[in-house]
FINUPA-249844 format. One line per field, with one value per residue: residue in one letter; x, y, z of N, C-alpha, C, O in turn. Coordinates in nm, 2 decimals, padded with zeros to 4 digits, always signed. Layout:
<recs>
residuo = (A|...)
n.u = (X|...)
n.v = (Y|...)
n.w = (Z|...)
ca.u = (X|...)
ca.v = (Y|...)
ca.w = (Z|...)
c.u = (X|...)
c.v = (Y|...)
c.w = (Z|...)
o.u = (X|...)
o.v = (Y|...)
o.w = (Z|...)
</recs>
This chain:
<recs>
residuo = (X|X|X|X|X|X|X|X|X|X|X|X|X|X|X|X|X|X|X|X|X|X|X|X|X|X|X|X|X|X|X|X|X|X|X|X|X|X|X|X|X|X|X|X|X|X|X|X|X|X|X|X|X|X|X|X|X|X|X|X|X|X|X|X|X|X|X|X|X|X|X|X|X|X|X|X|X|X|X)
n.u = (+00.08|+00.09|+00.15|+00.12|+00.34|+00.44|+00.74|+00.96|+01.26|+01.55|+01.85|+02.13|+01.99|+01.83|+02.04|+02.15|+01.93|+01.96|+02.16|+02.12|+01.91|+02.04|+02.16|+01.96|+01.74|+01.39|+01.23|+01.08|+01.15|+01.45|+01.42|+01.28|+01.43|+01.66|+01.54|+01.52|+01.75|+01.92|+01.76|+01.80|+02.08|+02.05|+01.93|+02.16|+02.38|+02.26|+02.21|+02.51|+02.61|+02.47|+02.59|+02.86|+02.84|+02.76|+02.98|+03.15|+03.04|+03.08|+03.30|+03.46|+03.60|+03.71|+03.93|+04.09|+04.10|+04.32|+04.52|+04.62|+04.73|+04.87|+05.06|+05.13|+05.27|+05.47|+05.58|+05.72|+05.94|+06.24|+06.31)
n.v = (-00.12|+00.21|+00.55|+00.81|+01.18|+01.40|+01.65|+01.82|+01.95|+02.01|+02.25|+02.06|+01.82|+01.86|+01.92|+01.67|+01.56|+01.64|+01.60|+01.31|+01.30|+01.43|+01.19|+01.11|+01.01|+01.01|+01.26|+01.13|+00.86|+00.87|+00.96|+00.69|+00.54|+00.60|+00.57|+00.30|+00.26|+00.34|+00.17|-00.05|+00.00|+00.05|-00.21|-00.39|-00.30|-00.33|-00.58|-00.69|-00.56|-00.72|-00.99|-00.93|-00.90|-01.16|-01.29|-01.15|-01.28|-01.49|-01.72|-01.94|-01.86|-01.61|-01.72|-01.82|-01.64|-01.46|-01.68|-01.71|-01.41|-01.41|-01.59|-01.46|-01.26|-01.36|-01.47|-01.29|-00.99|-00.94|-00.60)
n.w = (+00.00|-00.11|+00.07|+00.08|+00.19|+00.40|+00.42|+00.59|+00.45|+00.57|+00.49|+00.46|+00.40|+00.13|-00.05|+00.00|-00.16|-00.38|-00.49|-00.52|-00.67|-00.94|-01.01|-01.20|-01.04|-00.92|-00.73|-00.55|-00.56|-00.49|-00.22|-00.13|-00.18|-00.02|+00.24|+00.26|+00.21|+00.48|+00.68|+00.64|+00.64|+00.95|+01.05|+01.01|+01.18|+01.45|+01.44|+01.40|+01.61|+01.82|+01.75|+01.79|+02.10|+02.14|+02.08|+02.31|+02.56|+02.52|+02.67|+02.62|+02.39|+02.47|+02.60|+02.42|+02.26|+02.43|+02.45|+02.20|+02.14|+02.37|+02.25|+02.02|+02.10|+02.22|+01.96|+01.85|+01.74|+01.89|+02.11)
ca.u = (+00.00|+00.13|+00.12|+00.21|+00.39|+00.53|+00.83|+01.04|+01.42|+01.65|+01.93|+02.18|+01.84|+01.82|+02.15|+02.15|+01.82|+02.00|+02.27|+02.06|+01.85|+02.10|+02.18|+01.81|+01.61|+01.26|+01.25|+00.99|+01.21|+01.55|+01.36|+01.24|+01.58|+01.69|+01.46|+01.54|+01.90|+01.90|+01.67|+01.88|+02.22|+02.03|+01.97|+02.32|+02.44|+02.21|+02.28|+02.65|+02.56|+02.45|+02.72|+02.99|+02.81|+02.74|+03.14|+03.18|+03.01|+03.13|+03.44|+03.58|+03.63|+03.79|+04.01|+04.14|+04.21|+04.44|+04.60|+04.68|+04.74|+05.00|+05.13|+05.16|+05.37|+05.56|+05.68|+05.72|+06.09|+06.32|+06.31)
ca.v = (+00.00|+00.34|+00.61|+00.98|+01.21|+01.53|+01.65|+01.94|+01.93|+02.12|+02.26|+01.97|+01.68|+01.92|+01.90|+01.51|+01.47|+01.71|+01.46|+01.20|+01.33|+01.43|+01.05|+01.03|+00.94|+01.11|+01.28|+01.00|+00.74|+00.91|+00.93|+00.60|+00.45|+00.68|+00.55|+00.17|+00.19|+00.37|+00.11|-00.18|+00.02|+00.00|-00.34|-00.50|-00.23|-00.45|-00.76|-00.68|-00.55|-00.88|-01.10|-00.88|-00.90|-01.28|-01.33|-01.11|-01.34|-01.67|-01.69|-01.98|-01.73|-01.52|-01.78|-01.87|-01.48|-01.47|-01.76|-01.66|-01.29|-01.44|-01.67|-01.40|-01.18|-01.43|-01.46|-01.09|-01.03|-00.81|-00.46)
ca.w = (+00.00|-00.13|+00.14|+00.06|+00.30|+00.36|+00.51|+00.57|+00.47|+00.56|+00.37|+00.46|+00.36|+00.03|-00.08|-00.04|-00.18|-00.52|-00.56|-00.57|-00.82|-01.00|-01.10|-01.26|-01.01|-00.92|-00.57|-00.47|-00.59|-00.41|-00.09|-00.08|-00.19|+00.12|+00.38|+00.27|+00.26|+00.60|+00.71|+00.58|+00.76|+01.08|+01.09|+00.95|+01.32|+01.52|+01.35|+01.44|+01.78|+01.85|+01.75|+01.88|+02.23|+02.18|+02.10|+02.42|+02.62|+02.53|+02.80|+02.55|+02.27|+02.50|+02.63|+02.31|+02.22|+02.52|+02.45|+02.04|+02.16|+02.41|+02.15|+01.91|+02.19|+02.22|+01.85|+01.84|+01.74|+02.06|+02.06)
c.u = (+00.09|+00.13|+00.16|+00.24|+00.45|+00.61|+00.89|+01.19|+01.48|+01.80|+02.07|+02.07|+01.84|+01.94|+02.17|+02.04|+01.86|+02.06|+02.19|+01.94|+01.89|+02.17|+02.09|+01.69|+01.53|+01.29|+01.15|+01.12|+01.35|+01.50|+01.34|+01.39|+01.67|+01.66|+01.52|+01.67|+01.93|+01.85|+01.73|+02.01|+02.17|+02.01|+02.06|+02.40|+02.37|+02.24|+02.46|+02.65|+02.61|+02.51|+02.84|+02.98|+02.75|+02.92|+03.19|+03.15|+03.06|+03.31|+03.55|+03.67|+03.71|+03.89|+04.11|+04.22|+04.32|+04.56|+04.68|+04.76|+04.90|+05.15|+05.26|+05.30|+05.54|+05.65|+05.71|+05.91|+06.13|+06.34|+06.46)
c.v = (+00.12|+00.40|+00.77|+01.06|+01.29|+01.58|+01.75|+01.89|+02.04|+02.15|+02.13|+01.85|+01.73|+01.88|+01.75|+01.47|+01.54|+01.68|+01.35|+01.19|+01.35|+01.31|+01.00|+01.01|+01.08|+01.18|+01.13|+00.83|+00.74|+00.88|+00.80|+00.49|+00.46|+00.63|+00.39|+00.17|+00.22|+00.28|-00.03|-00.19|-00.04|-00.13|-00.45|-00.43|-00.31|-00.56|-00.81|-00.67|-00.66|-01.00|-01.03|-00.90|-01.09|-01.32|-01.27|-01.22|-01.46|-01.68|-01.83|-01.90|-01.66|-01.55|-01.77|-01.73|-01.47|-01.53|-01.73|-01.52|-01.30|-01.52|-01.58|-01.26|-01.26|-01.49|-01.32|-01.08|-00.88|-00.68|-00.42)
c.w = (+00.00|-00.03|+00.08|+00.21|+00.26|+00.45|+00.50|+00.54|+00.45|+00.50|+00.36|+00.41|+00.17|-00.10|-00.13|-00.13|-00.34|-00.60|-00.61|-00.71|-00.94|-01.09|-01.18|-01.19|-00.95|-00.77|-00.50|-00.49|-00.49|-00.27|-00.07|-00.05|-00.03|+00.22|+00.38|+00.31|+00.39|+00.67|+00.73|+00.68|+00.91|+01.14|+01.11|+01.14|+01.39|+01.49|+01.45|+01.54|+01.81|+01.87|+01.84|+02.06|+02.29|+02.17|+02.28|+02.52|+02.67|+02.58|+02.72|+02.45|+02.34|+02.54|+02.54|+02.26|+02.31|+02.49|+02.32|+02.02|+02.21|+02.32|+02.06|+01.95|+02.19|+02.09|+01.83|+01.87|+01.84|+01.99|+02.05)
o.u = (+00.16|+00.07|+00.28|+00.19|+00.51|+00.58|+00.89|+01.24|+01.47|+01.87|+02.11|+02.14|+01.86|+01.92|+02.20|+02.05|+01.80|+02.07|+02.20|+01.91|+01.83|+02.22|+02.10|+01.58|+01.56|+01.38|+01.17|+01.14|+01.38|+01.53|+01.37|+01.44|+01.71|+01.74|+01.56|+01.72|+01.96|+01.89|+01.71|+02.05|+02.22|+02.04|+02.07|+02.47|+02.44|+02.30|+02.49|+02.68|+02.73|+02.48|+02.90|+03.07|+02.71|+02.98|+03.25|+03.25|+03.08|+03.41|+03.67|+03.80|+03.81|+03.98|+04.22|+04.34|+04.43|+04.67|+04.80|+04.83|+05.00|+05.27|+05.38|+05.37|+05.65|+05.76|+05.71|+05.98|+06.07|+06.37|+06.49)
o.v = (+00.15|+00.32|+00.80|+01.02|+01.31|+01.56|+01.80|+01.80|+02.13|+02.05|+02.11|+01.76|+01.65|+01.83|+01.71|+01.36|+01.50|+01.70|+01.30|+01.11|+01.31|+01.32|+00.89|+01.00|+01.20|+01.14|+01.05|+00.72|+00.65|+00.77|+00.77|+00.41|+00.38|+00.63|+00.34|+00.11|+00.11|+00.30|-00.11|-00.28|-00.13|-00.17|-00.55|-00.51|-00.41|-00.64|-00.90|-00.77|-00.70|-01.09|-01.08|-00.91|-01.14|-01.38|-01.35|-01.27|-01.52|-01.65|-01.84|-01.90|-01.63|-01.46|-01.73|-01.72|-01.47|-01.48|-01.73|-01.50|-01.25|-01.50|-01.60|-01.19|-01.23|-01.55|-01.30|-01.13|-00.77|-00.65|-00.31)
o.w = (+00.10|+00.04|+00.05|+00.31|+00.16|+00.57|+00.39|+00.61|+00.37|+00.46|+00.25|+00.37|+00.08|-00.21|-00.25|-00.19|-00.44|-00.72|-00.72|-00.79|-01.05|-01.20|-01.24|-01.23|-00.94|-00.71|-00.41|-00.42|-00.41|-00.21|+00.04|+00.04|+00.05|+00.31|+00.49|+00.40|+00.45|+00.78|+00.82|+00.75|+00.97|+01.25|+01.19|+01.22|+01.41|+01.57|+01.52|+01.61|+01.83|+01.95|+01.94|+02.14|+02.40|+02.27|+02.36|+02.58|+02.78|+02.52|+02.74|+02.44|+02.27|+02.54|+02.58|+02.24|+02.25|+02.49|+02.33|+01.93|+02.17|+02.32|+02.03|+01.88|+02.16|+02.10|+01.71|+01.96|+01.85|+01.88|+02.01)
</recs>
């Protein structure tokens, strides 16, 4: 279902919305592209969130870093 909608933009929103027009597309079409890809970013940042704070958690995972980190100290040629 279509909706229409109106919006104020201000001269930084303007700007963006002048480039993107400027490739062809409609203002309806720029904006929508706009709202998805924004839409799309915010999810893949939660997505990531998520994993990064599920790796946090898991106390094997962190084990293992220690151990590879020390390892990797330990090939580390003398200053």
């Amino acid at each position: 279902m279509a909706g229409a909608i109106s919006v104020r933009l201000d001269d930084d929103a303007l700007k963006a919305l002048a480039k993107l027009e400027a490739t062809g597309m409609s203002r309806s079409e720029a904006l929508r592209k706009a709202l998805i890809d924004s839409a799309g970013r915010l999810s893949r940042r939660h997505a990531l969130a998520e994993e990064v704070a599920a790796l946090e958690a898991d106390e094997q995972d962190r084990r293992e870093m220690r151990e590879v980190a020390r390892l990797m100290e330990s090939l580390r040629a003398p200053r």
